[in-house]
Backbone bond lengths (Angstrom), bond angles and torsions (degrees), N, CA, C in turn:
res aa  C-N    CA-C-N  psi(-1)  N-CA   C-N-CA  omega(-1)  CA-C   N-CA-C  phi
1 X - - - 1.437 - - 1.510 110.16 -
2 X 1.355 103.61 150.21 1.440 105.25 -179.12 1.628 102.35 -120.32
3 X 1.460 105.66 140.31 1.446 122.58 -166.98 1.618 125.20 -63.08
4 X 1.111 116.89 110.48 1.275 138.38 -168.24 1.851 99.41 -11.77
5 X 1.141 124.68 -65.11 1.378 152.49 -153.60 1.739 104.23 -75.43
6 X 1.303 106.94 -27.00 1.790 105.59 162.08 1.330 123.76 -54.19
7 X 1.585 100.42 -50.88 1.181 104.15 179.62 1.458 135.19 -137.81
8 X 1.424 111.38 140.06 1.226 91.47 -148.26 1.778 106.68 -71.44
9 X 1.347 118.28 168.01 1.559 119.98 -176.44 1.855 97.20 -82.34
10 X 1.542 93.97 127.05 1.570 96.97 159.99 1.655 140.27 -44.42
11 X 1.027 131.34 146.56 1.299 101.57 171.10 1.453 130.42 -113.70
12 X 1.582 83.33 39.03 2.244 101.56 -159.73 1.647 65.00 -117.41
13 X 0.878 169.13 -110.83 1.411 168.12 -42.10 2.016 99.19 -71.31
14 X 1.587 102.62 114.28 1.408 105.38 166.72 1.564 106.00 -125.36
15 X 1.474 95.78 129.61 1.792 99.32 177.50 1.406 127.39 -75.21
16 X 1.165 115.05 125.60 1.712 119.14 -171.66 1.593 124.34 -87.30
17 X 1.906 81.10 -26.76 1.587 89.72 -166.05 1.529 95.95 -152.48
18 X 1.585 97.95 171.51 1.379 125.25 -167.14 1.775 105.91 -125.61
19 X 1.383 122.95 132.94 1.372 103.16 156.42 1.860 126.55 -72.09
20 X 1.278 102.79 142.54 1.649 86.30 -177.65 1.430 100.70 -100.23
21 X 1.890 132.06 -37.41 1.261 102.72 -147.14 1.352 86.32 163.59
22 X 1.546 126.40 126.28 1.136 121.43 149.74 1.269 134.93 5.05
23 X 1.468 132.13 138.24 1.407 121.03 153.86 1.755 112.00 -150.74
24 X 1.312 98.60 124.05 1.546 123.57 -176.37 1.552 107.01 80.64
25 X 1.364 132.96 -136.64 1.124 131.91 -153.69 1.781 99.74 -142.26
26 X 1.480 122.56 2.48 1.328 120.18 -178.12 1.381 119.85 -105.57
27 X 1.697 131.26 17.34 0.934 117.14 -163.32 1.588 120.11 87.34
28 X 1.222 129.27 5.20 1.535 136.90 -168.90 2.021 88.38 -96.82
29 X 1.563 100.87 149.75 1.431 106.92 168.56 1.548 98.72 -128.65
30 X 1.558 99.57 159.99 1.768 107.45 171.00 1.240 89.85 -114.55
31 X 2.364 104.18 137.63 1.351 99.96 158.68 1.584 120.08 -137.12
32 X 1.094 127.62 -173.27 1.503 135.93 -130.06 1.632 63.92 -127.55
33 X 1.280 102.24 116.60 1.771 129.23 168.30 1.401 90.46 -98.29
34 X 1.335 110.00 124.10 1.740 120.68 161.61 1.745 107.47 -90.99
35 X 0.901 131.76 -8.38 1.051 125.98 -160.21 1.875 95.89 -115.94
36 X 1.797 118.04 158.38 0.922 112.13 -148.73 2.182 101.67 -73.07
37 X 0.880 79.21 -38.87 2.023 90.18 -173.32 1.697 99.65 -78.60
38 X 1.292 99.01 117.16 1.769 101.34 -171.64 1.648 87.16 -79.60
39 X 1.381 128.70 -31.96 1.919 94.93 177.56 1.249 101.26 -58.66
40 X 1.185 153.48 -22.86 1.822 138.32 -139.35 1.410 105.23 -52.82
41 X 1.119 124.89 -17.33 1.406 113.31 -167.52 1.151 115.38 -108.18
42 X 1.662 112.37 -18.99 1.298 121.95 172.10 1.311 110.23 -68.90
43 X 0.884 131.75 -7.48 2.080 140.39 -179.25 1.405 95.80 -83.57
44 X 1.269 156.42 -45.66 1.214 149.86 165.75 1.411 126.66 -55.48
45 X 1.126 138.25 127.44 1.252 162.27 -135.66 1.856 98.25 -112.58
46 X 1.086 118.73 -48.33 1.425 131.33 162.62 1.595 126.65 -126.44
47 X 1.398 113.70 136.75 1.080 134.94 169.88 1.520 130.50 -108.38
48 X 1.038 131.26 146.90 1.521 143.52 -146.41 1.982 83.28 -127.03
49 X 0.839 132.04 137.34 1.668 144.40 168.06 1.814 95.54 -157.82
50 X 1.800 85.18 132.45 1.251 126.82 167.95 1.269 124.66 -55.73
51 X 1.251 142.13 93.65 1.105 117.06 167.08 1.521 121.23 -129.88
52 X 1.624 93.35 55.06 1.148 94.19 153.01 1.344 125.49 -146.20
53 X 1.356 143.46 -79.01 1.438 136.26 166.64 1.502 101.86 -130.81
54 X 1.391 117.71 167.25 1.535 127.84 169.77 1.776 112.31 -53.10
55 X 1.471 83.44 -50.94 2.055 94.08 -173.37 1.699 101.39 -76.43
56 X 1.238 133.76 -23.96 1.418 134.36 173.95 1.470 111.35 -137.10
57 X 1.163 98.98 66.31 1.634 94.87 172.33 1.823 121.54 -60.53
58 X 1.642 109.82 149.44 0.957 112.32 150.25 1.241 136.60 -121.64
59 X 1.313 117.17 102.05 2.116 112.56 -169.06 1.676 107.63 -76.27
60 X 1.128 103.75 159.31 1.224 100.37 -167.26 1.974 100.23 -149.83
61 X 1.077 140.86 97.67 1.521 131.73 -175.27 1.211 125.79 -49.87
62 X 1.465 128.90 113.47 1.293 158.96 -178.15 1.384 126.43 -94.38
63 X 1.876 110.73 97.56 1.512 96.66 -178.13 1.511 105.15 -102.52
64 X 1.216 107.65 103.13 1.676 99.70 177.38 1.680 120.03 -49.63
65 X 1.290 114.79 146.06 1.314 104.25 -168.38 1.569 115.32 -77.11
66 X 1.865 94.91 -39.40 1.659 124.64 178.20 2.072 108.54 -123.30
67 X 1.236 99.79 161.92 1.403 102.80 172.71 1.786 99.74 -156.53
68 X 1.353 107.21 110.07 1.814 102.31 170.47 1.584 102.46 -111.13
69 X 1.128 94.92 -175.56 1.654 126.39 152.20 1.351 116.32 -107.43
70 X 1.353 147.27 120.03 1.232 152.58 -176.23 1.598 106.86 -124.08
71 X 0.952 118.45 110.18 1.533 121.81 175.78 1.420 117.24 52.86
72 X 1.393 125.25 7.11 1.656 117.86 -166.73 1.067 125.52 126.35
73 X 2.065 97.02 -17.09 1.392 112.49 168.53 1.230 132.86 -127.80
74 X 1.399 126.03 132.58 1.412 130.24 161.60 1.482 129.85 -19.48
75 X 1.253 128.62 101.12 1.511 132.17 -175.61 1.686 101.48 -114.31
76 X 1.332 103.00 121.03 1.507 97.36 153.28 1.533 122.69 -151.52
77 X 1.524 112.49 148.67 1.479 119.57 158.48 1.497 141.35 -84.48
78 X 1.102 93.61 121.73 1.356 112.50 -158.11 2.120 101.09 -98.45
79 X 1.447 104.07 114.67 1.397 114.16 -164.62 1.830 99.10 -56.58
80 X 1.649 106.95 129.90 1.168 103.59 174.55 1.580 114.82 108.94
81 X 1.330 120.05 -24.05 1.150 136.75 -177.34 1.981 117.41 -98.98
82 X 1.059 109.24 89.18 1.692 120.70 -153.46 1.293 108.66 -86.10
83 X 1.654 113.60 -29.85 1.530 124.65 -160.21 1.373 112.92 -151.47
84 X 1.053 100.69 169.19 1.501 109.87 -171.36 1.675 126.17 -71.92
85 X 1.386 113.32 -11.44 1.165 137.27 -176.70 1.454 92.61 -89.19
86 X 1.395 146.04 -59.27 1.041 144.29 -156.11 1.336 100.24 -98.36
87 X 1.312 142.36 0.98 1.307 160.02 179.36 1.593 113.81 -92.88
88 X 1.483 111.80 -25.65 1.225 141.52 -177.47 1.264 99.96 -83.70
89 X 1.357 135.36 -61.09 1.596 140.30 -157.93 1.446 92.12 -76.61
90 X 1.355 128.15 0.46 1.562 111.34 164.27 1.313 129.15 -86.16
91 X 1.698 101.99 2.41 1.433 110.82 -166.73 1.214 117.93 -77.46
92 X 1.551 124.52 131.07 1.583 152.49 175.81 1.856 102.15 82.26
93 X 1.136 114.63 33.90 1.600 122.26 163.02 1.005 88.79 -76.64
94 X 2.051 117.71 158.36 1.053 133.16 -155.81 1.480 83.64 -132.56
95 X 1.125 121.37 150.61 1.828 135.17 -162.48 1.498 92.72 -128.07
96 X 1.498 117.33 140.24 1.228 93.18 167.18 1.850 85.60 -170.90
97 X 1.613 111.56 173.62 1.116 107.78 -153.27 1.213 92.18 -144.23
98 X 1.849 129.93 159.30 1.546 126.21 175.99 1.652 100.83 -64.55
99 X 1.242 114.16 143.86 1.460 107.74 152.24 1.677 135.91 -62.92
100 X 1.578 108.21 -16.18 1.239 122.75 -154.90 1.553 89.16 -90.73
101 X 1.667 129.88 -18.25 1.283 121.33 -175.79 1.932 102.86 -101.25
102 X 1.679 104.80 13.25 1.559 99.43 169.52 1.969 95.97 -80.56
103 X 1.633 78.59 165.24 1.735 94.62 -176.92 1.576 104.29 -82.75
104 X 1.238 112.46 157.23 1.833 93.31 178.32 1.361 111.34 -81.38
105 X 0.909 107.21 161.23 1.776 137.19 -175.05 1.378 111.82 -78.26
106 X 1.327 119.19 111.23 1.446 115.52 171.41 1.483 129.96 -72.98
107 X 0.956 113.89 178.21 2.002 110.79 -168.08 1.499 96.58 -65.50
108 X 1.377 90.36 141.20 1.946 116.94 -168.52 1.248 112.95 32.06
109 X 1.163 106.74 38.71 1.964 117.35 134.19 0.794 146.50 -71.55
110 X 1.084 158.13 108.17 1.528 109.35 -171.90 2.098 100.66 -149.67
111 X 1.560 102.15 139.11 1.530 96.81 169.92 1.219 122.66 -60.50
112 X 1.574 127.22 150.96 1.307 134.51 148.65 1.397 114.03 -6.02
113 X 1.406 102.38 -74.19 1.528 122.34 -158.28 1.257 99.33 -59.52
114 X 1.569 125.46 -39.55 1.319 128.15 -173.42 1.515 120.03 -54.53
115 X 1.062 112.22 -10.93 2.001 134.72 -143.04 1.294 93.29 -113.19
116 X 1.338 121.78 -62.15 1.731 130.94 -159.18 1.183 86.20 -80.66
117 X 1.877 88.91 132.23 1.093 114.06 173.15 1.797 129.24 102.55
118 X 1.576 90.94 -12.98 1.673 112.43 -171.13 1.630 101.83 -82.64
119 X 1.361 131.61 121.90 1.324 119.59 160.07 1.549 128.88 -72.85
120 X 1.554 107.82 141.55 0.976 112.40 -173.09 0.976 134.69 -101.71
121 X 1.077 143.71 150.93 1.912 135.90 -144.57 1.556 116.04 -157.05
122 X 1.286 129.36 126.29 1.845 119.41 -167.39 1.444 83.59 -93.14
123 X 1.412 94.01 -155.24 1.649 114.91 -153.42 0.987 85.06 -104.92
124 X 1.861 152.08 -8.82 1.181 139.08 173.71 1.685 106.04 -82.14
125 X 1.471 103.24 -7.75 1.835 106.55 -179.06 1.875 95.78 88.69
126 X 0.734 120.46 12.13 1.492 131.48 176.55 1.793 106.23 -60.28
127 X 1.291 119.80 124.28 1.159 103.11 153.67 1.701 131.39 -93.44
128 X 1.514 100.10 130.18 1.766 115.89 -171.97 1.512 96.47 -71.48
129 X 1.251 111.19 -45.39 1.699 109.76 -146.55 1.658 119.81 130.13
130 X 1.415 96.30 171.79 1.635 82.38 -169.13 1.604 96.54 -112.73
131 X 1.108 109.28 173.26 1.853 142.25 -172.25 1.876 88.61 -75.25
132 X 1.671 98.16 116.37 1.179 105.99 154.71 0.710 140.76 -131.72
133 X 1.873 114.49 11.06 1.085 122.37 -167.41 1.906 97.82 173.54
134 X 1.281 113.27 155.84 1.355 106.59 167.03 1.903 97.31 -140.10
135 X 1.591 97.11 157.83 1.552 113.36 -171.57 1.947 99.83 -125.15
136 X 1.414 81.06 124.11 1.960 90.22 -175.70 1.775 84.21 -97.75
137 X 1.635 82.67 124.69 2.013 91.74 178.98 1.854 91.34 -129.25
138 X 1.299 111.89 40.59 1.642 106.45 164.42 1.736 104.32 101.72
139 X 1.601 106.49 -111.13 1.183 106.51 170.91 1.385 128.66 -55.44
140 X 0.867 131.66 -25.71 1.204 150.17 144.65 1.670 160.56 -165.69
141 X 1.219 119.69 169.94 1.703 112.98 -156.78 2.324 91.80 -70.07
142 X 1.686 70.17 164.02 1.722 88.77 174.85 1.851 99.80 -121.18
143 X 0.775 112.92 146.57 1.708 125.33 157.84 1.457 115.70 -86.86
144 X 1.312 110.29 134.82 1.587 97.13 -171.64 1.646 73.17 -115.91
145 X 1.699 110.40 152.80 1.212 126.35 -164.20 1.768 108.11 -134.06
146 X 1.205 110.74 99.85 1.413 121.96 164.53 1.599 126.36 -64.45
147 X 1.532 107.13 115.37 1.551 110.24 -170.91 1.645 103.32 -61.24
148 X 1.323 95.94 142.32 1.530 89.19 175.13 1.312 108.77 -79.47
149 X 2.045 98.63 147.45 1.436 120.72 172.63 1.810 91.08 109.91
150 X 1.062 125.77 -16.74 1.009 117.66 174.38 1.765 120.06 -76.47
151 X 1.714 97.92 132.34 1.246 94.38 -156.45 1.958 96.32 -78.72
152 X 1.603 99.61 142.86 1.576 117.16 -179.63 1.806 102.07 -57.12
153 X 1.515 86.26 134.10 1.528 93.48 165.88 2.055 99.64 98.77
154 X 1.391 117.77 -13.01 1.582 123.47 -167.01 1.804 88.02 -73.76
155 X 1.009 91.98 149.09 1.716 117.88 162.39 1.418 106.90 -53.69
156 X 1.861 123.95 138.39 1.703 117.20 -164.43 1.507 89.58 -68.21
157 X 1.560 87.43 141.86 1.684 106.93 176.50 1.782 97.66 -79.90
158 X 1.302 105.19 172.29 1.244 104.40 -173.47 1.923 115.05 -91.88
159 X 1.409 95.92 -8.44 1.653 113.87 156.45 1.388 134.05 -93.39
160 X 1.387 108.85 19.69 1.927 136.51 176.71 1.824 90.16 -72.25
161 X 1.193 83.17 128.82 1.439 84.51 179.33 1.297 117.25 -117.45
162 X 1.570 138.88 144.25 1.558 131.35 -163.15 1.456 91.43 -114.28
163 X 1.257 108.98 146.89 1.415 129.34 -166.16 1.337 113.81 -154.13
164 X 1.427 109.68 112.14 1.336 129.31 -152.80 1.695 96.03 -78.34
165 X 1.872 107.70 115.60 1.770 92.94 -174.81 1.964 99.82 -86.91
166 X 1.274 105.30 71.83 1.589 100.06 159.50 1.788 119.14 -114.82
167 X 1.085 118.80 176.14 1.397 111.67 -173.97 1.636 110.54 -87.09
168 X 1.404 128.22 42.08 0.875 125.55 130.25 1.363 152.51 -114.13
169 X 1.510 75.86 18.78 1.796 87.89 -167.46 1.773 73.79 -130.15
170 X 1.212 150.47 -69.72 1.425 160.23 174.88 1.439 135.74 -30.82
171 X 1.655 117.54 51.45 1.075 127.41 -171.09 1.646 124.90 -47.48
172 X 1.241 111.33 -24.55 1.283 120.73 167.00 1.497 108.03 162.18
173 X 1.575 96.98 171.43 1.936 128.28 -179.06 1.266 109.31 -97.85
174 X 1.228 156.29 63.48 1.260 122.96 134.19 1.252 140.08 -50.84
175 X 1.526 121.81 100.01 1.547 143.01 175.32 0.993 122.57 -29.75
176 X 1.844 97.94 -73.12 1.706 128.02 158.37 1.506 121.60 -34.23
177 X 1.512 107.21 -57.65 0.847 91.94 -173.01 1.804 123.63 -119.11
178 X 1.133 89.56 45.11 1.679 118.59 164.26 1.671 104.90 53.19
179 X 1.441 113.99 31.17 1.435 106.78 175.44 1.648 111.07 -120.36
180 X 1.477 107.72 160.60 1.204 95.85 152.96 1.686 104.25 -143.07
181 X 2.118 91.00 142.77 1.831 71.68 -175.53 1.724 97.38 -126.93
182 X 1.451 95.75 151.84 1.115 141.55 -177.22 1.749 132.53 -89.64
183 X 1.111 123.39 143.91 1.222 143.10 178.48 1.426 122.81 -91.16
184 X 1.555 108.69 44.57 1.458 108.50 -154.33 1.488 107.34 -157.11
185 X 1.126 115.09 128.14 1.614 147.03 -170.83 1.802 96.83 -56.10
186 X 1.025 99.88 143.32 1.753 108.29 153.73 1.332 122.38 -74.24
187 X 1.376 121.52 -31.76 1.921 120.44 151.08 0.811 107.63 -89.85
188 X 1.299 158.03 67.97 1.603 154.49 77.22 0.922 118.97 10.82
């Protein structure tokens, strides 16, 4: 790890990944890729990890030494980390990377990060709620949808609505203009 005070912390920083848990006996960890391509994180050269809380974070710069794919999952070494005991104390750090060093996004692509936070709107002009999150279920991602008025950061209400981002339910992205609209009922 490199010392907080070298450098300064970005302020694009979006987290990709999570540590889950040891792996093997050398200091290697497996982690929980949020993002759809489990290498994505291995393409970065530096990493930013949390180590401190959501409400007071502390980032701290991370040059992994190694980064694989192992069966489906993300493995990496983290310089300094020899054994499995100390491989352990990395568990549920949050990984995360500038956005400004992602590649750009081609037409109807679009990142995670790009999404959260966008309100969502049907074809009646209805407001759904906004983007707080998305769920990778294989073939494809879900939008998890916050009722509006709900305060950011609350536990999913039991009226969060999941919204399948494919093009039949996904009328379009506006970036600009912070919407996304939808093919989808208010009783959903």
């Amino acid at each position: 790890m490199v010392s907080p005070g070298k450098s300064p912390v970005p302020s694009d920083l979006v987290v990709m990944a999570q540590v889950k848990e040891p792996y093997g006996l050398k200091g290697w960890v497996k982690m929980y890729s949020y993002g759809e391509a489990r290498d994505g994180l291995g393409r970065f050269r530096e990493w930013w990890c949390n180590r401190g809380s959501e409400v007071t974070p502390d980032w701290q710069l991370v040059v992994p030494e190694a980064v694989a794919d192992h069966g489906g999952t993300l493995v990496a070494k983290w310089p300094g980390v020899e054994d499995r005991d100390a491989a352990f104390a990395l568990k549920g750090l949050q990984v995360a990377v500038p956005k400004s060093q992602f590649a750009a996004s081609v037409e109807n692509e679009f990142y995670w990060a790009d999404l959260i936070g966008l309100d969502v709107r049907n074809r009646q002009d209805d407001a759904l709620g906004q983007v707080v999150g998305l769920l990778d279920l294989g073939p494809h991602q879900v939008l998890r949808v916050q009722a509006p008025g709900t305060p950011a950061g609350a536990p999913a209400a039991p009226d969060e609505k999941l919204i399948p981002f494919v093009a039949q339910y996904v009328d379009g992205v506006d970036l600009d203009g912070r919407v996304i609209r939808v093919d989808w009922g208010l009783d959903y």
